[in-house]
C-alpha positions in Angstrom: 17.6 6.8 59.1 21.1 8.0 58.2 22.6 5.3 60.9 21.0 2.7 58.9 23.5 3.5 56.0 26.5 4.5 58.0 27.5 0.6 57.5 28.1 1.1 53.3 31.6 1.4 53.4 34.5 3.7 50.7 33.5 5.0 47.9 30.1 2.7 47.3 28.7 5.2 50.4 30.5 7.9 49.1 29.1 7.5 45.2 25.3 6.6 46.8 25.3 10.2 49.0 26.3 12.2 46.1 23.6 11.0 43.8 21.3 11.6 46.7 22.7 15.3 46.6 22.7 15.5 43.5 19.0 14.6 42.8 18.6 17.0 45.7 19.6 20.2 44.3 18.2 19.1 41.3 14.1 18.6 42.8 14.9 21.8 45.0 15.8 24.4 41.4 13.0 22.8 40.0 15.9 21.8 37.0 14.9 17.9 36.6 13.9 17.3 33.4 11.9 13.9 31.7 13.7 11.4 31.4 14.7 10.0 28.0 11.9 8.0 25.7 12.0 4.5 26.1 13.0 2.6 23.1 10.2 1.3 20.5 9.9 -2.3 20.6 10.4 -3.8 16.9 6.4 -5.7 16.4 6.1 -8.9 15.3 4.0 -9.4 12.4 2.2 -13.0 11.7 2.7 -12.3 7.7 5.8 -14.1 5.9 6.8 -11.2 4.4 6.6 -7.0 5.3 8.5 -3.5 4.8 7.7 0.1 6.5 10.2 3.0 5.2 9.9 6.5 6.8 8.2 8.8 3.6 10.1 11.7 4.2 13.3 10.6 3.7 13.3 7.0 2.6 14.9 5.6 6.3 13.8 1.8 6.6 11.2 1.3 9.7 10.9 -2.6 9.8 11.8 -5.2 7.3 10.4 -9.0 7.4 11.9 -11.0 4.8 11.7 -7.3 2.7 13.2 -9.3 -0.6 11.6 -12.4 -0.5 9.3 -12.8 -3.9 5.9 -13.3 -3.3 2.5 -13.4 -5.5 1.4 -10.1 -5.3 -2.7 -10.7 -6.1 -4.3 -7.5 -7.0 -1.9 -5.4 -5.5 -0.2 -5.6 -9.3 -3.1 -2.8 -9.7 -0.8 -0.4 -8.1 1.9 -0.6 -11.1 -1.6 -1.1 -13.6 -2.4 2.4 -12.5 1.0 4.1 -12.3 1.3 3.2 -15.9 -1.9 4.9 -17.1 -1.3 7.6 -15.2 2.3 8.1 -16.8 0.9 8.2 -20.0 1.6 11.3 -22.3 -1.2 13.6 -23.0 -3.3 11.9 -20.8 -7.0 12.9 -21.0 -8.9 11.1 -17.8 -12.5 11.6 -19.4 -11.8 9.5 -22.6 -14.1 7.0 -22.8 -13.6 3.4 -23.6 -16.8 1.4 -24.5 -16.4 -2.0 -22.5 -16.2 -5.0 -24.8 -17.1 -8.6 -24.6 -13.7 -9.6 -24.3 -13.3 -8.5 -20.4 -16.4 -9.6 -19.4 -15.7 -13.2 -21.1 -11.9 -13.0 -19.3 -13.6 -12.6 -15.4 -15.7 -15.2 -16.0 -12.9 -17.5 -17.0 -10.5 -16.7 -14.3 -13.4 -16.2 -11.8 -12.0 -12.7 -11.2 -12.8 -9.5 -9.5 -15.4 -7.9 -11.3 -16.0 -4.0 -11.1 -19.4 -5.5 -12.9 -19.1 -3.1 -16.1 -21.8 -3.9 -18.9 -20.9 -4.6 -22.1 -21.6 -1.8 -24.5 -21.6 0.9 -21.9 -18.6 3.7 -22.7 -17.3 4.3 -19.2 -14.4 7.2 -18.5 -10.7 6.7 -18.0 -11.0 8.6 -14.5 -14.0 5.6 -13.7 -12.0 2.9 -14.6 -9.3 3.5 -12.3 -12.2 3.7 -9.3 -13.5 0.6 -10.4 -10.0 -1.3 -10.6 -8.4 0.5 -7.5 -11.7 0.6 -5.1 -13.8 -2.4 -6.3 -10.4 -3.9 -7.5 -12.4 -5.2 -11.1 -10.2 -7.0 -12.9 -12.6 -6.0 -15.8 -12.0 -2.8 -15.1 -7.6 -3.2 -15.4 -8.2 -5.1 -18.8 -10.0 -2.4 -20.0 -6.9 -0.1 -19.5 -4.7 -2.1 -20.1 -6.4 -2.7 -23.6 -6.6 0.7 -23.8 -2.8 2.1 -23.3 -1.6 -0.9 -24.9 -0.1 -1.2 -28.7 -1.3 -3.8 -30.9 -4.1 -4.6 -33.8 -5.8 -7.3 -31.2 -6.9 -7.1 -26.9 -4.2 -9.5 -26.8 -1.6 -8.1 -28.3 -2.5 -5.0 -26.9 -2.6 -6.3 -22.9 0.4 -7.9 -23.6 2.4 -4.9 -24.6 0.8 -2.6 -21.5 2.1 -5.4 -19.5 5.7 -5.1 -20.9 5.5 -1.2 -20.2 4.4 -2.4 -16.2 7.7 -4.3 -16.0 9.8 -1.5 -18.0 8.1 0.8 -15.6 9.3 -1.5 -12.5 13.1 -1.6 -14.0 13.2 2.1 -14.1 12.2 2.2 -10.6 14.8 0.1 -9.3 12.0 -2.7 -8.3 14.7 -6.0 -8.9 13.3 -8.5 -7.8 9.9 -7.9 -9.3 8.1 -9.1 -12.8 4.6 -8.8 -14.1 2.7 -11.2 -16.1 -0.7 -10.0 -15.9 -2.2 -6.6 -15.6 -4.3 -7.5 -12.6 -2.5 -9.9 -10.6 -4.1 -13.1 -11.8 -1.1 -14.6 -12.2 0.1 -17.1 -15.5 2.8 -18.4 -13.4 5.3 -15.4 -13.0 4.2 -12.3 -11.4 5.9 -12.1 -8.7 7.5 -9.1 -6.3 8.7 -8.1 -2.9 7.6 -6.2 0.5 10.1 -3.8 -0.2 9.3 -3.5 -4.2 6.1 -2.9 -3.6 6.8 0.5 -1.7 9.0 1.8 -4.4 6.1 1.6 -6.5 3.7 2.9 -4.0 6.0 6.1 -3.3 6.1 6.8 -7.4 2.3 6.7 -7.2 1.2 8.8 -4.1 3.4 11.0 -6.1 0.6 11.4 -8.8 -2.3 13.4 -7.5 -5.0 11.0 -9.4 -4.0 8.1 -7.9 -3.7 9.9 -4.2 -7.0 11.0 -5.0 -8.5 7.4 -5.9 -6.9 5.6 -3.3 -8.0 7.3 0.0 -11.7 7.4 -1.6 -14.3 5.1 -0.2 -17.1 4.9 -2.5 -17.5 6.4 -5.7 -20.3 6.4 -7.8 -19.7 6.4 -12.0 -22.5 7.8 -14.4 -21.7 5.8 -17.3 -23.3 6.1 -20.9 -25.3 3.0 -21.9 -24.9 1.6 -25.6 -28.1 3.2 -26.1 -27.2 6.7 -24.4 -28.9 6.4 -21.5 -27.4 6.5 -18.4 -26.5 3.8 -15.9 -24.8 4.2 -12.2 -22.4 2.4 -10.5 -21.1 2.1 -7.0 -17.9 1.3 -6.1 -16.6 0.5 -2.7 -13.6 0.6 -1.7 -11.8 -3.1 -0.2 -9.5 -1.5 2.0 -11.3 -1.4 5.3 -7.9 0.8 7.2 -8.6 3.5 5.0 -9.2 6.7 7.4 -7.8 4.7 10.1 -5.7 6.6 12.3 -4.4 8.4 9.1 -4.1 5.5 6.5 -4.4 7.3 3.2 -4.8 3.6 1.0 -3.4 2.2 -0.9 -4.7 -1.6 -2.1 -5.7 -4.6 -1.4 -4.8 -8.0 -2.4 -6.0 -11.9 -2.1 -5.4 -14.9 -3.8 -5.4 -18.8 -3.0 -1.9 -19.0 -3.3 -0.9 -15.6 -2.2 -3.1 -15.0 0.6 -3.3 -11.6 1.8 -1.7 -8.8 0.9 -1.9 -4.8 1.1 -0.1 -2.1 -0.1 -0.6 0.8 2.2 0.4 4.6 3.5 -0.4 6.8 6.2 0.0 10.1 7.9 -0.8 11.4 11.0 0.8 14.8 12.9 3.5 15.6 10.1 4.5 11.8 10.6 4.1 9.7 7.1 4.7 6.0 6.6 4.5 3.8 3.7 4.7 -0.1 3.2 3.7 -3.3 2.8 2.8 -7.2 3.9 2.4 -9.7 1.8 1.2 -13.6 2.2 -1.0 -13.3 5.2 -3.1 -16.1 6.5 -6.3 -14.0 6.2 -7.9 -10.9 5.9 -8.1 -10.4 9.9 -4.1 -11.1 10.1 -3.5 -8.7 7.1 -5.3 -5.8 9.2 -3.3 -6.5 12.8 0.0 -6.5 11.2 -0.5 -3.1 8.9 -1.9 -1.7 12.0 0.9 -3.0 14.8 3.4 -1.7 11.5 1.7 2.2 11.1 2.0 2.4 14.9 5.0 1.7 15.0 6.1 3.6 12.1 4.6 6.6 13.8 6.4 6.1 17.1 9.9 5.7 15.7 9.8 8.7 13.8 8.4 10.6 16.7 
């Protein structure tokens, strides 16, 4: 076989016979060692809009239109519950007794109910189940009415909702304002892929809220208005949760912002955090958190 080369001429032979040497005495100590990983390919994701940062240290993974504003549908419920949870002297098994007033609100905007009863005195810890598993939009008023300042629910919604958008200012969320405490939006609630995770980070930081999150089902014994007592199941709508790490975080739909989820995950001492917003259905929504977690995973590996 070596006549069959003898033809290569100068320094193309000479180059070709040292790398065959070379890989020679290489195989023949044993010393060859893998060869480098091939790079991650970059997914594509089918929603308009999507971030991933790297949790340790805050390194951007993948950015799709990352400061675009976008509806953000119940995924508002993230900032709902980093606001009660950053209350002062916070006492998670005060009760609040569930008034006509939230009941009346889901029927007019054909909301997300957690399906309290009116009369019943259900806890603080409860009502963030029911508003971040269930995602009852009953369940936000109720907290919002509660941690809010005022002499009437709407005064008192309205200023909770003013501490949501202090809140986002303070954590450098630009490009993001809240008119609702629930996502049903009054015409300006708006904020971004990238937004979204600074909020999420602040909360995973808060053991209650890591705690609710990655739950899926919880059951409330709440006190009826005439003491007895009355269960409730809660599910949670976040059908990634437990899947290949994912730790939560929420869920969101609307008719005009489609599908939306807030999410984090961690797997192996790898942790990501992120989220997509405006896609065309649920099944979309699930492909493009899960082509965004592997990949996450992989780049950081």
């Amino acid at each position: 076989m070596i006549t069959a080369i003898t033809g290569i001429k100068g320094s193309r032979f000479r180059r070709a016979a040292a790398v065959t040497v070379t890989a020679g005495a290489v195989l023949a100590t044993g010393a060859l060692t893998a060869a480098p990983a091939q790079a991650v390919t970059t997914p594509t994701i089918t929603a308009k809009g999507g971030f991933l940062m790297n949790s340790a240290n805050g390194k951007t993974l993948f950015a799709k239109a990352a400061d675009t504003k976008r509806l953000t549908a119940s995924t508002t419920k993230v900032m709902t519950a980093k606001v009660v949870l950053s209350q002062s002297n916070l006492n998670l098994n005060a009760t609040v007794t569930i008034k006509k007033a939230y009941s009346d609100y889901i029927v007019a905007k054909g909301a997300s109910s957690a399906h309290l009863i009116v009369g019943d005195k259900v806890t603080v810890r409860q009502l963030l189940y029911g508003m971040m598993l269930e995602s009852g939009c009953d369940a936000a008023m109720a907290l919002a009415d509660k941690y809010g300042s005022g002499s009437t629910v709407s005064a008192r919604t309205k200023n909770f909702i003013a501490k949501m958008n202090t809140t986002a200012k303070s954590l450098g969320m630009t490009k993001t304002h809240f008119d609702s405490f629930d996502g049903n939006s009054n015409g300006n609630n708006y904020s971004t892929p990238r937004d979204l995770t600074k909020v999420a980070v602040s909360a995973m930081k808060l053991s209650t809220f890591k705690t609710v999150v990655k739950t899926k089902s919880y059951t409330a014994k709440t006190t009826t208005k005439t003491g007895s007592k009355r269960n409730t199941t809660w599910s949670n709508t976040n059908t990634l949760l437990g899947w290949n790490g994912t730790l939560g975080i929420k869920t969101g739909s609307g008719t005009e912002a489609h599908y939306c989820l807030v999410f984090a995950a961690t797997k192996n001492g790898e942790s990501v955090i992120g989220a997509v917003m405006t896609a065309a259905n649920a099944t979309n929504r699930t492909a493009d958190v899960k082509k965004l977690i592997t990949y996450g995973y992989a780049k950081i590996s």
